[in-house]
C-alpha positions in Angstrom: 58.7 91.1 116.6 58.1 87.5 116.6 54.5 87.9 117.6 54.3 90.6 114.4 55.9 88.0 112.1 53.7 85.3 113.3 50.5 87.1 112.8 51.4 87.8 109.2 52.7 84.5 108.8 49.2 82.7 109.7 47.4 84.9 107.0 50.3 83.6 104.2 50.4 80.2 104.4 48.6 77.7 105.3 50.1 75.3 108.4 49.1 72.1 105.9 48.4 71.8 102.5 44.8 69.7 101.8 41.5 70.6 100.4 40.0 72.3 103.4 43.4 74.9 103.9 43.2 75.5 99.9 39.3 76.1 100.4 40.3 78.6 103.1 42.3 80.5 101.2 41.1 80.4 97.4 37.3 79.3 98.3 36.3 82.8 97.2 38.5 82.7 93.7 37.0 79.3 93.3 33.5 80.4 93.3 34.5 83.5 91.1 35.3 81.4 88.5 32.6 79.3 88.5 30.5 82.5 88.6 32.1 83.9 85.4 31.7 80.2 83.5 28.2 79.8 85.0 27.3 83.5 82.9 29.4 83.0 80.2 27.7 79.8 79.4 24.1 81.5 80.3 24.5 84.8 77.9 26.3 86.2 75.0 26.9 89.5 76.5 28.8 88.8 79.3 32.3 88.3 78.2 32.9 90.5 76.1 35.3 93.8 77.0 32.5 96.4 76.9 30.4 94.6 79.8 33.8 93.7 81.6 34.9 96.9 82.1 31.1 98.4 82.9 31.7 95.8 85.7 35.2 97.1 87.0 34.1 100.4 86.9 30.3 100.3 88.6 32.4 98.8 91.6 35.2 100.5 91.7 34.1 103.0 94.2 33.2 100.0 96.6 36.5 98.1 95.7 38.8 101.4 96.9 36.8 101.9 99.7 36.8 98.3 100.8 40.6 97.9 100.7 40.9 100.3 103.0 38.2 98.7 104.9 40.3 95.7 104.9 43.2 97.2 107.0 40.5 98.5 109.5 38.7 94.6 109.5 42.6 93.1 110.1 42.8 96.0 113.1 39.7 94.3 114.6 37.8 97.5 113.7 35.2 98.3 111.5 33.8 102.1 109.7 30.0 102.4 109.1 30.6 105.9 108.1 32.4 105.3 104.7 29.2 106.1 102.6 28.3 109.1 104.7 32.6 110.4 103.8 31.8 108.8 100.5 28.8 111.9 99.6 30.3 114.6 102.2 33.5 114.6 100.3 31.5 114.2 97.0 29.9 117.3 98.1 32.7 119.0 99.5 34.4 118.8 96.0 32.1 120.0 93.3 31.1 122.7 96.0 34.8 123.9 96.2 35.0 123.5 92.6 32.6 125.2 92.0 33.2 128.7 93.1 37.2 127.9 93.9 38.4 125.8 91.2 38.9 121.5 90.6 42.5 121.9 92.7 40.4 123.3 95.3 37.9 120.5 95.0 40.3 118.1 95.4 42.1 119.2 98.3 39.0 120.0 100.6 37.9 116.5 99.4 40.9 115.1 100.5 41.4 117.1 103.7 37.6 116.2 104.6 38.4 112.4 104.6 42.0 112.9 106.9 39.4 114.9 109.0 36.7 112.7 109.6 39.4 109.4 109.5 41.1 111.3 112.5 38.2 111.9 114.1 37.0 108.5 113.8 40.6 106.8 115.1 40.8 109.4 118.1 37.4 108.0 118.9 38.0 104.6 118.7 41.3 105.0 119.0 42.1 106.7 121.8 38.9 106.5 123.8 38.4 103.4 123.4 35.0 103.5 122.2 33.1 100.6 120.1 33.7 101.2 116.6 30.3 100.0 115.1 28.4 102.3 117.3 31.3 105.0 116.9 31.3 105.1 113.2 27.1 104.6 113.2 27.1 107.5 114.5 29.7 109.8 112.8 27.8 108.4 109.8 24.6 110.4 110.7 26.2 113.4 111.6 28.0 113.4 108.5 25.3 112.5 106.1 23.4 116.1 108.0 26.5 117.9 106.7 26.7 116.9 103.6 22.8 117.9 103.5 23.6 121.4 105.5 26.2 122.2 102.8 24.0 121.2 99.8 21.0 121.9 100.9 19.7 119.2 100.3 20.2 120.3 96.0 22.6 119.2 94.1 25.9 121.0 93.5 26.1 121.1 89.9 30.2 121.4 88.6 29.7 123.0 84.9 33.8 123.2 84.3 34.7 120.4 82.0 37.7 119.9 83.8 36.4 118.0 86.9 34.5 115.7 85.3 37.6 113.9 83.2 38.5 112.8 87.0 35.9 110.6 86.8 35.0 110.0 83.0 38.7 110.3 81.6 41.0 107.8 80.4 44.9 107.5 80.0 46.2 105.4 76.7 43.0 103.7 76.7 42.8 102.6 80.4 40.1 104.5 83.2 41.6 106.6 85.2 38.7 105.2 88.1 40.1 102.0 87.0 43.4 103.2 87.4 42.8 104.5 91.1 41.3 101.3 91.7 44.4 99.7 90.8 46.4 102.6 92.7 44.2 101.9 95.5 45.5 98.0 95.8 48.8 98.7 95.2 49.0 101.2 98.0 47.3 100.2 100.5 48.5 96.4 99.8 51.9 97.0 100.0 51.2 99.4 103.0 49.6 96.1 104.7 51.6 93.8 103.8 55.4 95.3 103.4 55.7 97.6 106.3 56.2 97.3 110.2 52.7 99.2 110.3 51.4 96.6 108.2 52.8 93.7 110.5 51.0 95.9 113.5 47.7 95.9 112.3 47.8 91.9 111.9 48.9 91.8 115.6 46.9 94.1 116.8 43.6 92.1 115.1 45.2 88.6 116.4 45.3 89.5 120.0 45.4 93.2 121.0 46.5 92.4 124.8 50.0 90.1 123.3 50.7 93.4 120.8 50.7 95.4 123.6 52.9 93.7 125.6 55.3 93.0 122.5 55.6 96.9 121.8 52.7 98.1 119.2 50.8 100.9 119.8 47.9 99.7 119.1 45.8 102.9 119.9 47.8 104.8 116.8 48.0 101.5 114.7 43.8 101.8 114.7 43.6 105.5 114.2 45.8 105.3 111.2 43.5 102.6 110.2 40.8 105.4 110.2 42.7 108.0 108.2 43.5 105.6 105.6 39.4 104.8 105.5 39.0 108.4 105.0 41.1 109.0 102.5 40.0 106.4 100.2 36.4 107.0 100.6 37.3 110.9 99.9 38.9 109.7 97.0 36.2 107.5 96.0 33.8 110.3 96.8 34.9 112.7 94.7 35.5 110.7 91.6 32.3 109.6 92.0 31.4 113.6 92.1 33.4 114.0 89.1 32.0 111.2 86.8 28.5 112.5 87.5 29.4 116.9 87.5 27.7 116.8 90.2 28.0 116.3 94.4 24.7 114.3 96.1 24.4 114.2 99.7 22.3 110.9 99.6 25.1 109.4 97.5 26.5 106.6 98.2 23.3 105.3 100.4 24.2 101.6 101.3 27.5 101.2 100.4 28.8 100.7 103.6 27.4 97.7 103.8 28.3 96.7 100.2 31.7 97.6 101.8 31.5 95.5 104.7 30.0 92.7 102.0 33.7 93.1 99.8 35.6 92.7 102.8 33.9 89.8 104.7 33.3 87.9 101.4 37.2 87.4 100.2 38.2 86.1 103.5 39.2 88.3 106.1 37.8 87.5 109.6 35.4 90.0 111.0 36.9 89.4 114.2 40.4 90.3 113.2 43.7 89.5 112.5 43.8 87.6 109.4 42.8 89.0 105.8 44.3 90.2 102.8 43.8 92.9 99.8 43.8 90.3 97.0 41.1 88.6 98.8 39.2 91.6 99.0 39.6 92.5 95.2 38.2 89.1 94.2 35.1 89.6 96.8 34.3 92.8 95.3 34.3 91.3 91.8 32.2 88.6 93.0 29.4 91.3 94.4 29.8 93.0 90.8 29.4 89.4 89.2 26.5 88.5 91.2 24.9 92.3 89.8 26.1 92.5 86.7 24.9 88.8 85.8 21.7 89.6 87.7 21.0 92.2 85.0 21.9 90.6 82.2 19.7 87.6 83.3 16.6 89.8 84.0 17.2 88.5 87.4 14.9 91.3 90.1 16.3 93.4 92.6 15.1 91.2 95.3 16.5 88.2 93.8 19.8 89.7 93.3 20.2 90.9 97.3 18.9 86.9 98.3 21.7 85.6 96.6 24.5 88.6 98.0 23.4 87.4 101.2 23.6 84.1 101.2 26.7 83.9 100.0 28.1 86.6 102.6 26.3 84.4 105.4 28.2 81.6 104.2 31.5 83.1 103.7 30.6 84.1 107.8 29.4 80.8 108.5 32.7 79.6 107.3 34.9 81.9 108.8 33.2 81.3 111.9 34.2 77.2 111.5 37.8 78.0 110.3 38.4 80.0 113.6 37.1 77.2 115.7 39.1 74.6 114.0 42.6 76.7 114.1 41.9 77.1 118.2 
């Protein structure tokens, strides 16, 4: 247990208080700020409510899908194959819809993510296999279902009922917003208030000492891939729902928009330390950097030279801050 409440505790607070320990751990809000200043200076458009909730809502299907991804990172694991659940469950749901009904559709999109997240966590999980090339893989096979069951068409939902999943609102506020904020509040307090929660920090910090102090790591990482699942079935078929219709290239890239979210609000990519509100404020950051891109006329190209050098210095610097802690 000590090991469990020492692994937590290195993510919480800092061991001293000066600028570079403050850097560590609100670096990402500071630039996020300054992002939001730097556009609200350069154009009228920006700050205004109409634009800000456009933003929440173009990224919200990265942002649930990330803090999941978080959990997995903190595990020491990663999931290439979140954008292949992402369409297959998009899919999965206006197809069951579709000739079954929207409950339907949301249970088979549901029960598709626990699927491929077991899957996935027995794989890694239990046979010990390398999760990049695991999940790479799963991520093809998945993405050929998705276009097996579609066709390669897409599955049109003409029932007005699964589309106020995605489009609807509740006193005013987005219900994607609102499984956005579901999405934190679960899986943060999941992370962060549980004896699972401590296990997947010690399991990230040093798998060998979790081990020995009594985790099982082997289920602590295939939960870690059911709770991926889920949220990117969930994301999937909202995403089905705001559009009436499933896509089996849907979604293309967003694994690595994903991996972006994660990486950029602090947690390592080698495990162990991270956090959901840091992930929240790096997917805002990747929505800042787009949304201001647009509104500036900025190009496509320009827009992915700037996401990536900003992610290869929030490596860079993760890379630094595990040298200096050892």
């Amino acid at each position: 247990m000590k090991l469990l409440s020492r692994a937590v505790a290195e993510e919480t607070k800092p061991s001293r208080l000066n600028v570079r320990s403050l850097l560590e751990l609100y670096g990402v809000v500071i630039l996020g700020i300054c992002l939001a200043v730097v556009l609200s200076l350069m154009t009228d458009s920006f700050f205004t409510a109409a634009n800000i909730n456009n933003l929440i809502q173009q990224w919200a299907f990265i942002g649930i899908m990330a803090c999941a991804a978080t959990v997995l990172m903190i595990a020491g694991c990663f999931d290439l194959s979140v954008a292949a659940v992402f369409a297959l469950s998009g899919v999965v749901a206006a197809s069951a819809a579709a000739s079954h009904g929207v409950v339907t559709g949301i249970c088979a999109a549901l029960l598709t993510g626990v699927v491929v997240g077991a899957i996935n966590g027995g794989i890694v999980g239990y046979l010990g296999i390398n999760s990049f090339l695991a999940t790479l893989a799963s991520g093809f096979i998945l993405r050929g279902v998705a276009l097996t069951i579609s066709g390669g068409l897409l599955v049109t939902v003409s029932d007005p009922r699964f589309s106020k999943l995605g489009r609807g609102e509740f006193l005013g506020f987005s219900l994607l917003n609102g499984a956005f904020v579901a999405a934190i509040a679960i899986i943060g307090f999941i992370l962060h208030s549980t004896v699972y929660g401590r296990a997947v920090y010690a399991s990230g910090s040093n798998e060998e000492g979790a081990y020995l102090a009594g985790v099982n790591v082997r289920q602590t990482k295939f939960i870690a891939y059911v709770i991926s699942g889920i949220a990117a079935s969930v994301a999937g078929f909202l995403a089905a729902s705001q559009s009436s219709t499933g896509q089996a290239a849907s979604g293309t890239g967003y694994e690595l928009l994903v991996v972006a979210a994660v990486v950029l609000g602090g947690t390592s990519i080698t495990g162990g330390r991270g956090a959901i509100w840091r992930t929240v404020v790096g997917t805002l950051v990747l929505g800042l950097i787009a949304n201001g891109s647009n509104l500036l006329g900025l190009s496509g190209t320009l827009q992915q030279i700037i996401q990536g050098a900003i992610i290869l210095l929030a490596v860079v610097l993760d890379r630094f801050s595990r040298s200096a802690s050892h």
